[in-house]
Structure formats: C-alpha cells, structure tokens
C-alpha positions in Angstrom: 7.3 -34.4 -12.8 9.4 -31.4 -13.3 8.9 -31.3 -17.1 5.1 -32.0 -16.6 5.0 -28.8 -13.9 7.3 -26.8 -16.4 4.9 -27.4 -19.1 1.5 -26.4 -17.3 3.4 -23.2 -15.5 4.1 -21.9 -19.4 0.5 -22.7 -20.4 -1.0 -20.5 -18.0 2.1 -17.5 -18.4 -0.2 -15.3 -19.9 -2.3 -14.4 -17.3 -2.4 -11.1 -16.4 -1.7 -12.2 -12.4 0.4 -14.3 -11.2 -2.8 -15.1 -8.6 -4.3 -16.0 -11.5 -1.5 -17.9 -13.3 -1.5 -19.6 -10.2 -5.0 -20.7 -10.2 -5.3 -21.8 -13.5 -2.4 -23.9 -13.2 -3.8 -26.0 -10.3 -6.9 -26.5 -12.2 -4.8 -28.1 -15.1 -2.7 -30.0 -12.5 -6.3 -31.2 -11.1 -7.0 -33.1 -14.5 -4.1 -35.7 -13.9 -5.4 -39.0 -13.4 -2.5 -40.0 -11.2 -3.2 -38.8 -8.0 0.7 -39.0 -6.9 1.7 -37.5 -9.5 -1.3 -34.8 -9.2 0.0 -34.2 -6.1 3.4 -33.6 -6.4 2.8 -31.0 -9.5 0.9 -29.1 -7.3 3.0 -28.6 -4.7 5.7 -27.6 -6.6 3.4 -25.3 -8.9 2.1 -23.8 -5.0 6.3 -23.8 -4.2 7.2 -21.7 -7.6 4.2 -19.4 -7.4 4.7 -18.3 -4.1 8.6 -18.1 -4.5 7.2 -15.1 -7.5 4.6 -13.6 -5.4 7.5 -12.9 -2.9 9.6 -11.5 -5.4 7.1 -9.6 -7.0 5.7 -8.1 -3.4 9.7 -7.3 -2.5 10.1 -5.4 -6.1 7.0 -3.4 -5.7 7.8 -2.7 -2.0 11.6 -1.8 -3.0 10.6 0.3 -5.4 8.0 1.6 -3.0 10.5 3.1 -0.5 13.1 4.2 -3.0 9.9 6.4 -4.8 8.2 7.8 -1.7 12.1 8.7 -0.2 12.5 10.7 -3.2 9.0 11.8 -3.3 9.9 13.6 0.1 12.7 14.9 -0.1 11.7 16.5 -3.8 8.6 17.6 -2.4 6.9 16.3 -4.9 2.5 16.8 -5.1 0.9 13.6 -5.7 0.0 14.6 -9.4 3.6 15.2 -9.4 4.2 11.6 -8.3 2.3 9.6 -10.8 3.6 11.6 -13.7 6.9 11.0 -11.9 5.5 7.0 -12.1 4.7 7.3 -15.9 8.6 7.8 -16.7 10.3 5.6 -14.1 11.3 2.6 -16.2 9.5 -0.5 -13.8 7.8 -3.3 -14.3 3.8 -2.5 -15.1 2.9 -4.3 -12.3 4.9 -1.9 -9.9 3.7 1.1 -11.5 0.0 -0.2 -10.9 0.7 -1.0 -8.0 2.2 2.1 -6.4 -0.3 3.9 -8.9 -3.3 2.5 -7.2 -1.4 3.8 -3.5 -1.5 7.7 -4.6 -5.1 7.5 -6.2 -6.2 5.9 -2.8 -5.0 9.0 -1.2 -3.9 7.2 1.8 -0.9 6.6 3.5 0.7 3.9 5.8 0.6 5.5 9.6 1.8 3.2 12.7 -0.9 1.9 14.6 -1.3 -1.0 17.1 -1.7 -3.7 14.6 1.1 -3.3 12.0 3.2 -2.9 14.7 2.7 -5.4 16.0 2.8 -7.5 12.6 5.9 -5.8 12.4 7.1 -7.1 15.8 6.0 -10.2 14.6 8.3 -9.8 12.0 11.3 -9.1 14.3 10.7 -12.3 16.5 10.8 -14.3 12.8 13.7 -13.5 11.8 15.5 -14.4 15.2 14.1 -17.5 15.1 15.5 -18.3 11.5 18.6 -17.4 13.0 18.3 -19.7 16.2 17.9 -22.3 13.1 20.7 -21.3 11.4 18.7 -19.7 8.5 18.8 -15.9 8.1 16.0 -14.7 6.0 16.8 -12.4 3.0 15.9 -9.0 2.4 13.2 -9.9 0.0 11.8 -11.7 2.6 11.5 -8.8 5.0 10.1 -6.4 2.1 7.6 -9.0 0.8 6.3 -9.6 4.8 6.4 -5.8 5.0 3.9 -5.6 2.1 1.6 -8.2 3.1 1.5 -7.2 6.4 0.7 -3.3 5.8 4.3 -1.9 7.8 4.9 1.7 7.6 8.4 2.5 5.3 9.5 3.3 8.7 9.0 0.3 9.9 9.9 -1.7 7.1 13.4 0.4 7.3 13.5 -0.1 10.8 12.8 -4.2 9.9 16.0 -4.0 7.5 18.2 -2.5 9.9 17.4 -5.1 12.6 18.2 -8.3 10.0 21.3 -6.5 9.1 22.2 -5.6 12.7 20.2 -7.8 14.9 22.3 -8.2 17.6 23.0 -4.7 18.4 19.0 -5.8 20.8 17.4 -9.1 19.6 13.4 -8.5 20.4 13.5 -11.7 22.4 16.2 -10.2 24.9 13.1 -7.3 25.0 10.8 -10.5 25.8 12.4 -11.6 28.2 13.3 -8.1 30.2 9.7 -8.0 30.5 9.0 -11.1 32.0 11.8 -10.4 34.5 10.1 -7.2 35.3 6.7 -9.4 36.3 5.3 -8.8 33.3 1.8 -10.5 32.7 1.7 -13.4 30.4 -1.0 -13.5 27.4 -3.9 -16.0 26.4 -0.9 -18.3 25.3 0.6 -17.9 28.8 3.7 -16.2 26.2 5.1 -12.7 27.8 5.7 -10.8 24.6 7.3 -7.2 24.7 3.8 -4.8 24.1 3.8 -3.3 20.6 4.6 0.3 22.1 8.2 -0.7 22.8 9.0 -1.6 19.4 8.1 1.4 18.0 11.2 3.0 20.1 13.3 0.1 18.8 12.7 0.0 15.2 13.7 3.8 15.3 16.9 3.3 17.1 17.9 -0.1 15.0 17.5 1.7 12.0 18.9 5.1 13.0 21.8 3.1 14.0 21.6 1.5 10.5 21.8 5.1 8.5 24.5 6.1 10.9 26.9 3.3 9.3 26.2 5.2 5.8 23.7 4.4 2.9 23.0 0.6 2.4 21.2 -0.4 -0.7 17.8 -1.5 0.0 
C-alpha cells in the first residue's frame, strides 16, 4: 500500500497546488479495482496532503508575521513591501501568497467572528492537553491562517500554548458560569468573545516580557 500511495503522490508532484496534487491523486487512487486497497490509498493520500497543507499554511503564516513585524517597524509603504517580497528568499508559494494580501489592500482587524475562531482555538489546545497531546506551533499558525486571526491574535494564540497555564480559557468558562452566566443553544456556558480579546493581549504581553521567542 505504501509503495502504491508513494508512487501515485509523485505522479501528480507537478501540479502547481498541492489542492490540486491532492485531487488528482484521488482520482488515480479511484481507478484501483480493489476497493480495500482503494480505500486505504486514499486515506493515507487525504493523511499526507493535509499533513503539507498544514505545513504550507504555518510557512506562509510564519513568514506572514515575521514580514508585516518588520513592515511596521520600517515603515515600510505597501509598494515598499512587495518589492521588499521580490528579494526575500521564500518559497513562491509564500511570496504569492502574502503578494496577493498587499494587492488586496486589506488588512486582518479583530471582529466578533475571528475571535471567536480564535477562542475556539484556545479551548483546542487545552483539550489536547487534557489528552496528553499538546499541539505544535505549526498547528496554531496553520489554524490561525484558515481561520482568518489577526497577527495579534495569532501572537496572542502562541503565547497561550507556550504559557497556558499562567489562565487556561476553560478556568474563564467556568468563572462565567459561576457568575450565572446564561448557557447557549448547546446548553454550553462559553466565556463571550469580548473577554478573550483582553486575554490574548495579556498572554502574549506576558509572552514578550520573558524576551523574544522564535516564532
């Protein structure tokens, strides 16, 4: 099986995406006969690809913040940024990728819903933790990507895997349902989006204050 998935994942390599590396691959894994086998190629091509994708979003969203830090603090103009982006030595896909960000002429601002993805975020890695799995920092950049979080947030996300337990988000839960707080369609009493905002500042002010980490 792993030969056979090897073999069809470096047949379709040379697509441009690795969306569409991915779906050319399951349509050649679709022509076995053997519907076991067909079965098991597929979920480990669906297992590798995704493993990428996640590496890919974490590079590009590394990158991101290191770029856009720098950006700031050099006061650079956005014309001053891509032709900063045409000399950085990245992967294309990067470049395109934060290239297509500054010709967009928008930016990433807090709003209701990526903080609360981003509080959503929180509350998954303390459960990886109850499990006695702590996810890794590509993990956190990749969700921060997918999921549209702010570099503060995203910052603010790293600080709290690195020091969780200076206030785990579900100690906030459960201060507000001591307080009465009223519980949701789910019957769940979930801290309200605008408290995080204050948290993910502190965690990752706290985070700065212990020196520079490398993100």
């Amino acid at each position: 099986v792993r030969s056979l998935r090897q073999e069809i994942l470096e047949e379709t390599a040379a697509f441009p995406t690795l969306e569409e590396q991915q779906a050319a691959a399951l349509a050649r894994a679709e022509s076995l006969e053997d519907p076991k086998l067909r079965e098991k190629v597929r979920a480990g091509i669906v297992r590798e690809m995704g493993w990428r994708r996640r590496r890919r979003d974490a590079e590009i969203m590394r990158t991101g913040l290191e770029f856009r830090r720098a950006a700031r603090e050099e006061g650079l103009s956005p014309e001053e940024q891509l032709a900063r982006l045409k000399e950085m030595d990245i992967p294309p896909y990067v470049r395109a990728a934060l290239e297509a960000e500054l010709e967009s002429g928008t930016q990433r601002l807090p709003n209701e819903e990526n903080m609360t993805r981003a509080m959503t975020l929180l509350r998954s890695i303390d459960a990886s933790r109850a499990g006695g799995r702590s996810p890794s920092q590509d993990d956190i950049l990749a969700a921060a990507l997918y999921g549209g979080l702010t570099d503060g947030q995203t910052e603010g996300a790293l600080a709290y895997l690195e020091n969780g337990n200076w206030l785990p988000i579900s100690r906030l839960d459960d201060i507000c349902l001591e307080l009465g707080m009223a519980p949701d369609k789910r019957g769940q009493v979930l801290a309200p989006a605008w408290l995080y905002a204050g948290v993910l500042r502190e965690t990752a002010q706290s985070g700065r204050s212990r020196g520079k980490r490398r993100i």
